[in-house]
C-alpha positions in Angstrom: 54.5 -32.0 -103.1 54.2 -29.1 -101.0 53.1 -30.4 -97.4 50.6 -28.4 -95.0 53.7 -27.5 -92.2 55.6 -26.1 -95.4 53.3 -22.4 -95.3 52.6 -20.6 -92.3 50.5 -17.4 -91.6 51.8 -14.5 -90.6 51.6 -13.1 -87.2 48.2 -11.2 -86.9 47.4 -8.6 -84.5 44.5 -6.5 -84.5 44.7 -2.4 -82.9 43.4 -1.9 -79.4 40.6 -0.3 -81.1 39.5 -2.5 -83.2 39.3 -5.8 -81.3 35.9 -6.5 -81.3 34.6 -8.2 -84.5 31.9 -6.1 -85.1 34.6 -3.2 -85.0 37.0 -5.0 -87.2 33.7 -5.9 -89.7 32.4 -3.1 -90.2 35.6 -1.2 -90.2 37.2 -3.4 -93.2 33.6 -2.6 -94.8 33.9 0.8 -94.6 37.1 2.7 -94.3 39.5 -0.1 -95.3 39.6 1.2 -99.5 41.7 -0.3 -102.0 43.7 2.2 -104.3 42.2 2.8 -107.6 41.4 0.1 -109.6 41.5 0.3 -113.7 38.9 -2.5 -114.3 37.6 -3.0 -117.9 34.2 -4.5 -118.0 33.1 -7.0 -119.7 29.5 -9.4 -120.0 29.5 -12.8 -120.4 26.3 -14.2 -122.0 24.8 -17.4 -120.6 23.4 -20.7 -121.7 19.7 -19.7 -119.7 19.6 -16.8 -121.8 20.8 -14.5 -119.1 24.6 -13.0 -118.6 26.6 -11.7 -115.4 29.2 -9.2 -115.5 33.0 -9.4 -115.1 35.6 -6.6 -114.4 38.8 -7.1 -115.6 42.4 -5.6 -114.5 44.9 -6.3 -117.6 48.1 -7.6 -116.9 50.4 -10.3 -117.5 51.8 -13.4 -115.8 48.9 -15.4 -113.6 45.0 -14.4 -113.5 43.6 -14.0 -110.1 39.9 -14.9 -110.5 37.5 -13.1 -106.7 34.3 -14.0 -105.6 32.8 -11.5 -103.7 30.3 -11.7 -100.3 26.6 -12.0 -100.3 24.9 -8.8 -102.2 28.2 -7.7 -102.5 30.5 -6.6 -106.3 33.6 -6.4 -108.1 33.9 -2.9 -106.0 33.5 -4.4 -102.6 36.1 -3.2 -100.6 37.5 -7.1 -100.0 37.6 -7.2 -103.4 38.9 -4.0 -104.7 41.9 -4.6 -101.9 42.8 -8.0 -103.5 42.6 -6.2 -106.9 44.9 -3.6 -105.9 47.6 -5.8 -105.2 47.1 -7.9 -108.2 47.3 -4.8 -110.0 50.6 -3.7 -108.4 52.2 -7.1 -109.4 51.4 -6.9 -112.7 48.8 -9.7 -112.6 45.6 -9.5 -114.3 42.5 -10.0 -112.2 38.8 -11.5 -113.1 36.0 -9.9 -110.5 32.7 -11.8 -110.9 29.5 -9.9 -110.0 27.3 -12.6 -109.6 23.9 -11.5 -111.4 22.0 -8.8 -110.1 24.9 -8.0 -108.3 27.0 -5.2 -111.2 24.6 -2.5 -111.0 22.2 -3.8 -113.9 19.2 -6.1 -112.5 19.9 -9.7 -114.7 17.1 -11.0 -117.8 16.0 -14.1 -115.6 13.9 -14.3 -112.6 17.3 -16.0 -110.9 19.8 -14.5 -109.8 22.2 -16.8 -107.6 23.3 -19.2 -104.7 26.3 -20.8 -103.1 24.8 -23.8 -104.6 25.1 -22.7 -108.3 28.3 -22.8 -110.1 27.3 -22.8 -113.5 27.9 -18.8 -113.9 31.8 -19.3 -112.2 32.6 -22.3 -114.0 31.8 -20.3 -117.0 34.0 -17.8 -115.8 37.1 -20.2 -115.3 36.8 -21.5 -118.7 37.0 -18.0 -120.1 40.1 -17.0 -118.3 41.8 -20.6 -119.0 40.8 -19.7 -122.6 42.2 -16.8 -123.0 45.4 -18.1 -122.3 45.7 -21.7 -121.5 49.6 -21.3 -120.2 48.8 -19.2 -117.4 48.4 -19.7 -113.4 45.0 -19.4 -112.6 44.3 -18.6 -108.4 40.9 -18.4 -107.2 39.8 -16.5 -104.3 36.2 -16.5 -102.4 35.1 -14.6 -99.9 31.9 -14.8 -97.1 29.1 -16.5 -99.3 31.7 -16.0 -102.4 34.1 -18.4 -100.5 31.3 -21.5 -100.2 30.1 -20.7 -104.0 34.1 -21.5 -104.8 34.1 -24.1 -102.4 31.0 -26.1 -103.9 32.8 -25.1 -107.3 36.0 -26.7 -106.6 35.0 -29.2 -104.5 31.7 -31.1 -106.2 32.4 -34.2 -108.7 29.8 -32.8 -111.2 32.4 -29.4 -111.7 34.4 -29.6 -114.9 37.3 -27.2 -114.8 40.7 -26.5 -116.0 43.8 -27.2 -113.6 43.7 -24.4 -110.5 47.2 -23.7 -109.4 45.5 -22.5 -105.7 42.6 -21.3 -103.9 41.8 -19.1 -101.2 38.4 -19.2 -99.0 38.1 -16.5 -96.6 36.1 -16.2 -94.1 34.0 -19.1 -95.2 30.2 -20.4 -94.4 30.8 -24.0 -94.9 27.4 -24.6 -92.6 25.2 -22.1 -94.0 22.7 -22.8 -91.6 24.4 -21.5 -88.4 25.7 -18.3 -90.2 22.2 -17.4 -91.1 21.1 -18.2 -87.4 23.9 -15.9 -85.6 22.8 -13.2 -88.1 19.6 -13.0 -86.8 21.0 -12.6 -83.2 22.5 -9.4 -81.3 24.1 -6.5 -82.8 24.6 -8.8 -86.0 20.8 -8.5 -87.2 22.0 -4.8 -88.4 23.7 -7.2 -91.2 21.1 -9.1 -92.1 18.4 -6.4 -92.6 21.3 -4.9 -94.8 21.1 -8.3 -97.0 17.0 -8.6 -97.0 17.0 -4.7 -97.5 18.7 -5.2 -100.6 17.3 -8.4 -102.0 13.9 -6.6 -101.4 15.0 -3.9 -104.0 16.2 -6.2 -106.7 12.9 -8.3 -106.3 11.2 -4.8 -106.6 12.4 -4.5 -109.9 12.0 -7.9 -111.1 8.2 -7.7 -109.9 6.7 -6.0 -113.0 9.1 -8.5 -115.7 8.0 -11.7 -113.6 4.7 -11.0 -111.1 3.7 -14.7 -110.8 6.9 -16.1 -110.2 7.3 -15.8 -106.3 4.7 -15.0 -103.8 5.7 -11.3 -103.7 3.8 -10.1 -100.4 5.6 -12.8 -98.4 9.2 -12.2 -100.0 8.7 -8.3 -99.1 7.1 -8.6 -95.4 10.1 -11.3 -94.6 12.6 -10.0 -91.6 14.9 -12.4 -91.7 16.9 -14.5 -94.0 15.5 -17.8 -92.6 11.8 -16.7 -92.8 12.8 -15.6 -96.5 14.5 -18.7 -97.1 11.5 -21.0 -95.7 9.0 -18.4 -97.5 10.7 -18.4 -100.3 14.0 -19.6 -101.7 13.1 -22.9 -100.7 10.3 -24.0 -102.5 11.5 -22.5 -105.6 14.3 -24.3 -105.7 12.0 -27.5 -105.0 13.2 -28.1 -101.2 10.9 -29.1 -98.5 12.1 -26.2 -95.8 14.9 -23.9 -95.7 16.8 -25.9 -93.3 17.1 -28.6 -96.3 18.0 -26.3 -98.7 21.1 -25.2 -96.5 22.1 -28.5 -95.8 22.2 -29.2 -99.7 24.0 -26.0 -100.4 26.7 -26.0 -97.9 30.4 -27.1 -99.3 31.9 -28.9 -95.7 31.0 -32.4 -96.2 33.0 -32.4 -100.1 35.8 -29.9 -99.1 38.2 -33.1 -99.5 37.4 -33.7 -103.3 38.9 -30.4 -103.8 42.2 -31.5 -105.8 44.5 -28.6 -105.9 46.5 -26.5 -102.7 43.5 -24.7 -100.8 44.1 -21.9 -98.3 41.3 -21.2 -95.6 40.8 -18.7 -93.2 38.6 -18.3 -90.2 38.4 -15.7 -87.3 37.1 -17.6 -84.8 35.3 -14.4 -83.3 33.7 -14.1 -86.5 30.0 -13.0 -86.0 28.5 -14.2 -89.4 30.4 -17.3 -89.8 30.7 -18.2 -86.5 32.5 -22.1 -85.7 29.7 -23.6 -85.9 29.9 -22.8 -89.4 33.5 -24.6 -89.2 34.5 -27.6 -91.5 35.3 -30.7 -88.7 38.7 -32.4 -88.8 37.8 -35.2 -90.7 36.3 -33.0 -93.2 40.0 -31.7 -93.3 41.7 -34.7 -94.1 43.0 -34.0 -97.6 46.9 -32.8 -97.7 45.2 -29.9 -99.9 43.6 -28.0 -97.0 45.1 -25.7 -95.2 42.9 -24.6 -92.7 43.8 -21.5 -90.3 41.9 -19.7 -87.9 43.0 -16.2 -85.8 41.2 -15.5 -82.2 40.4 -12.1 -83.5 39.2 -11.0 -87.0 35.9 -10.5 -87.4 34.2 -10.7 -90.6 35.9 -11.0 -93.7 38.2 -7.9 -92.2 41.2 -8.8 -90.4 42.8 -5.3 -90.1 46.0 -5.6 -88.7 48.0 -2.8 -86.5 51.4 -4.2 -87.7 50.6 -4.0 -91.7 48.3 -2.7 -94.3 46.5 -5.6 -96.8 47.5 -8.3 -94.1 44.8 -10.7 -95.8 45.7 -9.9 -99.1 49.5 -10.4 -98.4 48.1 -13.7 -96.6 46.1 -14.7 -100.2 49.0 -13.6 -102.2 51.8 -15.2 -100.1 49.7 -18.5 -100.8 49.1 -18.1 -104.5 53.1 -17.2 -104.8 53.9 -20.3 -102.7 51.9 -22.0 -105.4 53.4 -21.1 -108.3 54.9 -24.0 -110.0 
């Protein structure tokens, strides 16, 4: 059994010019791009009548399965940077796009949250399917790293042996991650994120106009006031600070039963350490938690290496490779 001393991270240091985490952030958002990836798209069809789409990068050897951030894709630049180096190994990789989120607007009123596994559980079963010998590594990111954790890590989830995980930049509190976005400089993220939802739910007015209370969901500033407005009561919770509470992973992070890497900046500004799992929430010899003074947000550029994270993820799944 390999023991938590037994991987280490490399050293990380960020450029002069780049040590705030709002530099690093929207940096690694921006102008850190993957090469070229050759993804082949595919649409998996679900048991609610709806489907969410999957790019694929064929290869050989293990299957790298990535979860991308809120309102984010398969061509998020966290993701297309993983996918790059999968590529280069020879690997195949499996990019969700949770639904809504690949360009076409899904055939339910739903769409997702980081309490809803059904549609990645779905997608773990495929891959194992496909070919039942092979490593399979999973790798969340932001919001895409607490939908893998509540996947992983929830008794009701029925999957197929992991080899390893990798959470990055995770929200296991989603309550103080939405809270610091609505503060400071960091509000130019959220309105980003309600922006966007309010475009989707645009489109889905017309297909569904008594579903949701439409003014409120499109006069909402924050995340929190759409989350109390709205999210909320659909989902049958009695406030939004509930529905968090239910849909965060930290309190169940030690069912998860297979070698888990984690990685917090501790200068994030979205997932702050408040959002932090506690020590005792730690306990299992599966976790390896890490944390780096400097980071920011799901970004972590480096001024000693290119793809430091992804060499950080795929250093892990390596280690892990039985």
């Amino acid at each position: 059994m390999k023991t938590k001393a037994s991987f280490e991270l490399s050293s990380f240091r960020p450029p002069y010019h780049l040590r705030n985490p709002h530099a690093q952030s929207i940096y690694a958002g921006i102008f850190l791009k993957g090469d070229i990836v050759n993804y082949r798209r595919e649409r998996l069809n679900t048991s609610d009548e709806d489907f969410f789409d999957i790019d694929i990068i064929d290869g050989s050897g293990p299957a790298v399965i990535a979860c991308h951030g809120f309102e984010g894709s398969s061509n998020s630049t966290h993701i297309t940077r993983l996918m790059t180096l999968v590529q280069k190994l020879g690997w195949s990789g499996y990019a969700i796009n949770y639904r809504s989120c690949s360009g076409v607007i899904n055939d339910t009123f739903y769409t997702y949250n980081a309490g809803k596994t059904e549609d990645l559980e779905q997608l773990i079963w495929y891959v194992h399917e496909q070919n039942p010998r092979r490593p399979i590594f999973l790798a969340g990111y932001s919001f895409g790293a607490n939908i893998l954790a509540n996947c992983i890590s929830r008794p009701k989830s029925n999957l197929p042996q992991i080899s390893a995980s990798a959470l990055i930049s995770g929200n296991y509190r989603i309550e103080p991650g939405v809270i610091a976005m609505s503060k400071g400089f960091s509000r130019v993220y959220e309105e980003s994120f309600v922006n966007s939802l309010i475009e989707k739910y645009k489109q889905k007015q017309s297909k569904f106009p008594n579903e949701i209370d439409y003014e409120a969901f499109f006069e909402s500033k924050t995340l929190y006031e759409l989350d109390e407005k709205i999210t909320a009561p659909y989902f049958n919770f009695s406030s939004a600070s509930n529905f968090y509470e239910d849909i965060s992973s930290a309190t169940h992070l030690n069912n998860i039963n297979h070698p888990t890497f984690m990685l917090n900046s501790i200068d994030d500004p979205l997932s702050p350490p408040a959002c932090f799992p506690l020590g005792k929430e730690l306990s299992s010899h599966f976790l390896n938690f890490f944390t780096t003074k400097k980071g920011g947000h799901v970004a972590f550029v480096s001024r000693d290496t290119s793809y430091w994270l992804e060499k950080q993820i795929l250093r892990w799944f390596i280690f892990n490779i039985s």
